[in-house]
C-alpha positions as semicolon CSV with decimal commas, in nm:
position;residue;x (nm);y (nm);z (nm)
1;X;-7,432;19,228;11,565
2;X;-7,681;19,132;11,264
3;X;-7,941;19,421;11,156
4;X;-8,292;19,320;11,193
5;X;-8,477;19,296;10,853
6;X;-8,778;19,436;10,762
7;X;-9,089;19,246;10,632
8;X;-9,359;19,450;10,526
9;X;-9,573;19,104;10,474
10;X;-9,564;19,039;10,886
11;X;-9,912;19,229;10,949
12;X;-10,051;19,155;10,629
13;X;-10,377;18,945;10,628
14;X;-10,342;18,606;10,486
15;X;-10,712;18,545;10,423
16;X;-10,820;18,889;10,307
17;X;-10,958;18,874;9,946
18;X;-10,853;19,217;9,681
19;X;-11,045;19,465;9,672
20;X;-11,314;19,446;9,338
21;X;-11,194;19,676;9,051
22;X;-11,426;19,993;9,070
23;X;-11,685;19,968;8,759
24;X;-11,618;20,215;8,472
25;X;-11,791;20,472;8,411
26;X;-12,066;20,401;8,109
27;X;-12,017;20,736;7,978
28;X;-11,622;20,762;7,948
29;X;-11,571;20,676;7,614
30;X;-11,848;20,916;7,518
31;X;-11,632;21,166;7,702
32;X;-11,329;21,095;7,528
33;X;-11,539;21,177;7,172
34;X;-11,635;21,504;7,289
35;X;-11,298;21,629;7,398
36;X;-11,191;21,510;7,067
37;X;-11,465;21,682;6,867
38;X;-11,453;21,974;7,081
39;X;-11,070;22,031;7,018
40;X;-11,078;21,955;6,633
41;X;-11,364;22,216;6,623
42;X;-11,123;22,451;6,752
43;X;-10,886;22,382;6,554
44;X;-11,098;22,448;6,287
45;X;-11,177;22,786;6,425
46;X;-10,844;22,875;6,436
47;X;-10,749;22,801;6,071
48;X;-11,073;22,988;5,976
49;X;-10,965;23,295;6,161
50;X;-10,594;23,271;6,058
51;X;-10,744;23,223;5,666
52;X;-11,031;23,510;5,696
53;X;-10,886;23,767;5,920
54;X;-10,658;23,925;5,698
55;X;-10,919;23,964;5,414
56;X;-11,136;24,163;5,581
57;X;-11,109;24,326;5,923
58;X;-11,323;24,280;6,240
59;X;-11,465;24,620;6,178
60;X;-11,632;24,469;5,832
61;X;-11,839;24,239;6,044
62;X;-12,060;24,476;6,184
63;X;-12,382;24,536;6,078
64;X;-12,464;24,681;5,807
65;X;-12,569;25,001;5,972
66;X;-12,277;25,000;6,153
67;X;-12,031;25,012;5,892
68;X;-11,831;25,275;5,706
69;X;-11,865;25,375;5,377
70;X;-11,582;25,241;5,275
71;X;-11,650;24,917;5,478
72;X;-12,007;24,875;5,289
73;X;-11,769;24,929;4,941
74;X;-11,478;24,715;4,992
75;X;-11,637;24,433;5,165
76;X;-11,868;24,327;4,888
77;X;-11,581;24,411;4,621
78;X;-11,352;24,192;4,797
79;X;-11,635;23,927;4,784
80;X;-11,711;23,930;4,454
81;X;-11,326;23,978;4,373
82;X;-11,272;23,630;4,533
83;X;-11,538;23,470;4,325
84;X;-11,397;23,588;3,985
85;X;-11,119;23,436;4,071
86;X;-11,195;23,156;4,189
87;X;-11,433;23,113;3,856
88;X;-11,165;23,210;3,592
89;X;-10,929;22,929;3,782
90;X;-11,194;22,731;3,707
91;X;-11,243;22,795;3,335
92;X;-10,911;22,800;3,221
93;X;-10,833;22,455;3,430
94;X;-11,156;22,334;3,265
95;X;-11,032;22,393;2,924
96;X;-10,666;22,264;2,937
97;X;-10,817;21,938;3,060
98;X;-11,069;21,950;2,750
99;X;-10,729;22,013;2,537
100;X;-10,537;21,738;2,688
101;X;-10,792;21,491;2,741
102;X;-11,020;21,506;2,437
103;X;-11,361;21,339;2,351
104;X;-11,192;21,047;2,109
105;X;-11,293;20,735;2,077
106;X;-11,059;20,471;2,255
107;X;-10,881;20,236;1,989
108;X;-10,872;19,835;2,093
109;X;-10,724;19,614;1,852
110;X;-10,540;19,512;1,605
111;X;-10,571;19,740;1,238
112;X;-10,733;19,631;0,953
113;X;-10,500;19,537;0,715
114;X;-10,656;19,266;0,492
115;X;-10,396;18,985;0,436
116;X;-10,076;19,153;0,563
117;X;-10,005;18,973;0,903
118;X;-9,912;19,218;1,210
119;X;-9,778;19,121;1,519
120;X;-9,847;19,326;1,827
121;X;-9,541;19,493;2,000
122;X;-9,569;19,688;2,358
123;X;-9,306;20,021;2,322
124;X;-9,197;20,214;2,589
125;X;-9,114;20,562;2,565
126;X;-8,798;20,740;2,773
127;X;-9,059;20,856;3,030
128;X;-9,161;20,512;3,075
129;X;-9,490;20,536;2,933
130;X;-9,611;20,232;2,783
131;X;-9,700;20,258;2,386
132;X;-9,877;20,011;2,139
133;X;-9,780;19,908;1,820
134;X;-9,808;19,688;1,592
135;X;-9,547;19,591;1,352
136;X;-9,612;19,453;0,979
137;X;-9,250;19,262;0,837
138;X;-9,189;19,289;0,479
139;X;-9,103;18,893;0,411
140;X;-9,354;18,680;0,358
141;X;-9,413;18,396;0,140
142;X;-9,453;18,625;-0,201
143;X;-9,109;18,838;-0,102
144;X;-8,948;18,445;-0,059
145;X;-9,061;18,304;-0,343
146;X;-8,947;18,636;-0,535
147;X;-8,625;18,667;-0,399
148;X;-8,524;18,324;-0,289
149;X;-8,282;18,332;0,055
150;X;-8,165;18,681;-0,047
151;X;-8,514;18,826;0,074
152;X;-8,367;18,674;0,461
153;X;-8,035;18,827;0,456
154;X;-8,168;19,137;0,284
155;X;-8,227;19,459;0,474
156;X;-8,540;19,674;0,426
157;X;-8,637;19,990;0,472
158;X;-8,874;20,096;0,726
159;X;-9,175;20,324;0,809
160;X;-9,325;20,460;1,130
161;X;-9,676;20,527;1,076
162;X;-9,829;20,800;1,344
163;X;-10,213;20,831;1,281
164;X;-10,340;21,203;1,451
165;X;-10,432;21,128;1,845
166;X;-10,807;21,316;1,741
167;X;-10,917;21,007;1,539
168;X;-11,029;20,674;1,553
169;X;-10,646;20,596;1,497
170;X;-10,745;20,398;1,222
171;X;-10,711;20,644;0,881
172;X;-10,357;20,494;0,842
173;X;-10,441;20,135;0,822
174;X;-10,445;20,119;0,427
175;X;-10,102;20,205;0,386
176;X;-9,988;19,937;0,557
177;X;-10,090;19,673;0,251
178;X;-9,935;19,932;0,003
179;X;-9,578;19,955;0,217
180;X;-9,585;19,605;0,250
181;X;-9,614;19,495;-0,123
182;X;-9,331;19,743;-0,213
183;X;-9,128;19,589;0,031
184;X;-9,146;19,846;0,368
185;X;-9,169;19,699;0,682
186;X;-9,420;19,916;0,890
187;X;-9,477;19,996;1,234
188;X;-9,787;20,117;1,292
189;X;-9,795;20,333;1,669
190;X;-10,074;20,454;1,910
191;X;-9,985;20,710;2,067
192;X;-10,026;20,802;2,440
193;X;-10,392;20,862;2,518
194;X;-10,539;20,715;2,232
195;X;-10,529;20,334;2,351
196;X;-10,678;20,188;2,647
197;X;-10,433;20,348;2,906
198;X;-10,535;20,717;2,980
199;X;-10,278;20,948;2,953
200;X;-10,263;21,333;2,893
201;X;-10,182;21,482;2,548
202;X;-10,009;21,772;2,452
203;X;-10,032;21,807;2,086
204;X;-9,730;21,613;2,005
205;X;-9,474;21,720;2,259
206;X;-9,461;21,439;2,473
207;X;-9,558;21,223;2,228
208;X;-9,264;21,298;2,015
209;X;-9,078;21,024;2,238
210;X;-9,359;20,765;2,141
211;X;-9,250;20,816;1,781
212;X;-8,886;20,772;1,907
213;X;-8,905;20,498;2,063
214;X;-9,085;20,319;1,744
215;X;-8,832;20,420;1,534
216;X;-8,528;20,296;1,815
217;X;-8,752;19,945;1,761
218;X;-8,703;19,904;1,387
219;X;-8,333;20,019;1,405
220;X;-8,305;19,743;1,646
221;X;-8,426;19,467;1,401
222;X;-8,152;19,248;1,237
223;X;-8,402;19,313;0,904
224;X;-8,406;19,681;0,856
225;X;-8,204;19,943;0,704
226;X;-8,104;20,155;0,987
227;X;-8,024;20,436;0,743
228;X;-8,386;20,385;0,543
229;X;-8,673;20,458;0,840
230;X;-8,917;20,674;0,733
231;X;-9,222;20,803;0,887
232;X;-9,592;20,866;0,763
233;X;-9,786;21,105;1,006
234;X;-10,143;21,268;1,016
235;X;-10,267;21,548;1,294
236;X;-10,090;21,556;1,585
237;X;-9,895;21,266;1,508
238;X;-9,748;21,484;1,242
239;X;-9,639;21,720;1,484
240;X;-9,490;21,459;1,671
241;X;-9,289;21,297;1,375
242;X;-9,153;21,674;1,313
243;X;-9,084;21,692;1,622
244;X;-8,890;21,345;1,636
245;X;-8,655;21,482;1,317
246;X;-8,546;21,746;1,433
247;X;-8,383;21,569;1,774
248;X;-8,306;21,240;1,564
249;X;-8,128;21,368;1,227
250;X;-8,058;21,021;1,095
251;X;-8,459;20,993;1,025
252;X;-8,529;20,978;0,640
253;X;-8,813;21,124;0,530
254;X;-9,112;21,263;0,724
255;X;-9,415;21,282;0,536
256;X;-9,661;21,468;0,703
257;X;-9,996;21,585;0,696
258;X;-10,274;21,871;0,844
259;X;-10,001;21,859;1,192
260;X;-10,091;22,129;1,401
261;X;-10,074;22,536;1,321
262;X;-9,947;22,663;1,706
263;X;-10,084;22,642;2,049
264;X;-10,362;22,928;1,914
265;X;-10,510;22,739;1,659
266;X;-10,570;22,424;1,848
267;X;-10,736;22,641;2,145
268;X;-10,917;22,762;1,941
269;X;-11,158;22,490;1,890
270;X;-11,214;22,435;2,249
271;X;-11,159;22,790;2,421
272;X;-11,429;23,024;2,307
273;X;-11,305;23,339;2,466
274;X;-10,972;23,492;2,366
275;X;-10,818;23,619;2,708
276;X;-10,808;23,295;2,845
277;X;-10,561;23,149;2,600
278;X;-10,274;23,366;2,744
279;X;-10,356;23,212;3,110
280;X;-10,432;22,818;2,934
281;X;-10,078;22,866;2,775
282;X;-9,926;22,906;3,090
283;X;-10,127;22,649;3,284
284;X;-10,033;22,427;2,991
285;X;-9,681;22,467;2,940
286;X;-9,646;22,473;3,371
287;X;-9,873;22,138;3,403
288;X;-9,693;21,913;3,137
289;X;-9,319;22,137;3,173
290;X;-9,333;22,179;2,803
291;X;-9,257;22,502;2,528
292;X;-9,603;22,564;2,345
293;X;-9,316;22,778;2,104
294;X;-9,220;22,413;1,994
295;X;-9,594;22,367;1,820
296;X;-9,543;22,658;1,515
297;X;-9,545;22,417;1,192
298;X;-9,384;22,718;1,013
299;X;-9,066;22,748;1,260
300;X;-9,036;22,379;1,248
301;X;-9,052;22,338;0,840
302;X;-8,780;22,613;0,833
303;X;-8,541;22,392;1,076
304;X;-8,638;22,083;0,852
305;X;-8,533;22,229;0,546
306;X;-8,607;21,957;0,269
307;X;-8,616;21,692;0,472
308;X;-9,043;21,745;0,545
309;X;-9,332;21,680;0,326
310;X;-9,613;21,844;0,380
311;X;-9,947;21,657;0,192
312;X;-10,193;21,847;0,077
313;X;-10,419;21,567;0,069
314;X;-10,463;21,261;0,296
315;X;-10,193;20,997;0,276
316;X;-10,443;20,712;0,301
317;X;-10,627;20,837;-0,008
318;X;-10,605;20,598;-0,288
319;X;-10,389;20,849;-0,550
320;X;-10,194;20,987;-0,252
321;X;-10,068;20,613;-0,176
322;X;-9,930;20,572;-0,486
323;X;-9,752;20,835;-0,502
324;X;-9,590;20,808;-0,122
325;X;-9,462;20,472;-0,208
326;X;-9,294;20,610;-0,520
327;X;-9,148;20,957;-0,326
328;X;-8,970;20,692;-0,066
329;X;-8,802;20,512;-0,365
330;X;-8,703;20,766;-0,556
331;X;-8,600;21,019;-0,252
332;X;-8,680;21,380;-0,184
333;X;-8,920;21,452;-0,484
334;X;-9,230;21,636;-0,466
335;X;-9,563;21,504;-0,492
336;X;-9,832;21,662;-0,695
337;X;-10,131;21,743;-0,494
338;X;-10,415;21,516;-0,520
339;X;-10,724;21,554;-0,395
């Protein structure tokens, strides 16, 4: 015996037409952006009240009339508490960004250097910032007509110059004709911050890895006297050349000059009030995860024992260049002061 099959289509209509789709309602979608705006207010609301609640207690919200004594005292207190607060966080963020990011003039170009030819060289440090340089080699045409084919295998000794980060970057440029005509090839580096990228400085802590990587460059030329690199720093840079000896021991000489005191004397000329420099310290050395210890000149000539000249006088002074090129020939001698 078969079973009968169903088919739901036997009483449907052939010729009956669907049914129109019922119009939507104008106003839905203005619906739909209340409920939203009504449920991120509350949300609000609730973060207020989690945030404020604990602060200060329902019974503070009275009226004034209402209150307690002690409700009219701590209330305001806790207000003006809050404020101070918020204020000193304010002021001691304002001044490490004044520290780290000073007013200096940016430095574009190539330095003046007369006749000597430079060629420009992009350094990168072991953080991977990018540095500029540019690098002045000691043969030319006089050196080949002096010393014949010898001047091409010969290898020369080397100098790093670091100008301070505070200046126009360009009080070092005149050395670099005097180096070159007693045979130095010199590098001559910008540090972080004080080229056309924008970058934070910290006094020469960081930037001790600029002056690294310069001096990793000229060891890596076929030219130069690995065991002859020298470096020639002012300001900050001198710091950071210090700084670079005393990790890299194979450095020759480091001649530097006016590098900074400690962390105290360089807030000093942008932090007017004295009990913020214990809280910029800290916000300093937690922002850039650095030792503001590292900064004392006198703790760092002590490690450096001999192998650090501190000038008295700038190096790109006319007597004082004399007298460098003659100290880097003739080794660890002092130079007379000149003013």
């Amino acid at each position: 015996m078969q079973r009968p099959t169903l088919n739901p289509t036997v009483f449907d209509d052939p010729d009956r037409q669907p049914l129109a789709p019922m119009p939507r309602e104008p106003w839905h979608a203005g619906r739909l952006v209340a409920q939203l705006a009504r449920a991120i207010g509350q949300m609000l609301r609730a973060v207020w009240k989690l945030l404020w609640t604990p602060l200060i207690p329902r019974r503070m919200l009275r009226t004034t009339e209402q209150r307690s004594v002690l409700g009219r005292v701590v209330a305001p207190l806790i207000f003006r508490l809050m404020f101070v607060a918020v204020m000193l966080l304010v002021a001691v963020a304002l001044n490490v960004h004044l520290l780290t990011h000073p007013f200096s003039p940016a430095v574009v170009g190539p330095p003046v250097t007369g006749a000597v030819h430079v060629e420009p060289v992009t350094l990168r440090a072991s953080d991977g910032v990018a540095i500029e340089a540019f690098l002045a080699p000691a043969i030319d045409e006089k050196q080949l007509l002096r010393h014949g084919e010898v001047a091409i295998r010969a290898k020369w000794p080397a100098v790093v110059l670091v100008p301070d980060q505070r200046s126009d970057g360009r009080e070092l440029d005149k050395l670099i004709r005097t180096l070159h005509d007693s045979g130095y090839v010199a590098l001559l580096v910008r540090l972080r911050g004080t080229g056309t990228l924008e970058c934070a400085q910290t006094l020469g802590l960081h930037e001790r890895l600029d002056v690294a990587a310069a001096v990793g460059h000229l060891r890596g030329l076929k030219y130069v006297d690995q065991a002859r690199v020298s470096i020639i720093a002012t300001g900050t840079g001198a710091t950071a050349a210090m700084l670079a000896r005393r990790e890299d021991a194979t450095i020759q000489h480091v001649i530097a000059y006016d590098p900074v005191v400690n962390f105290d004397q360089a807030m000093g000329d942008s932090v007017a009030a004295g009990y913020l420099r214990p809280a910029c310290r800290w916000a300093f050395e937690v922002m850039h995860r650095v030792d503001v210890e590292d900064l004392n000149r006198d703790s760092l000539l002590h490690e450096l024992q001999g192998h650090v000249l501190l000038l008295a006088s700038h190096p790109s002074r006319p007597p004082q260049r004399q007298m460098i090129t003659s100290y880097l020939q003739r080794g660890a001698q002092q130079i007379s002061t000149a003013r």
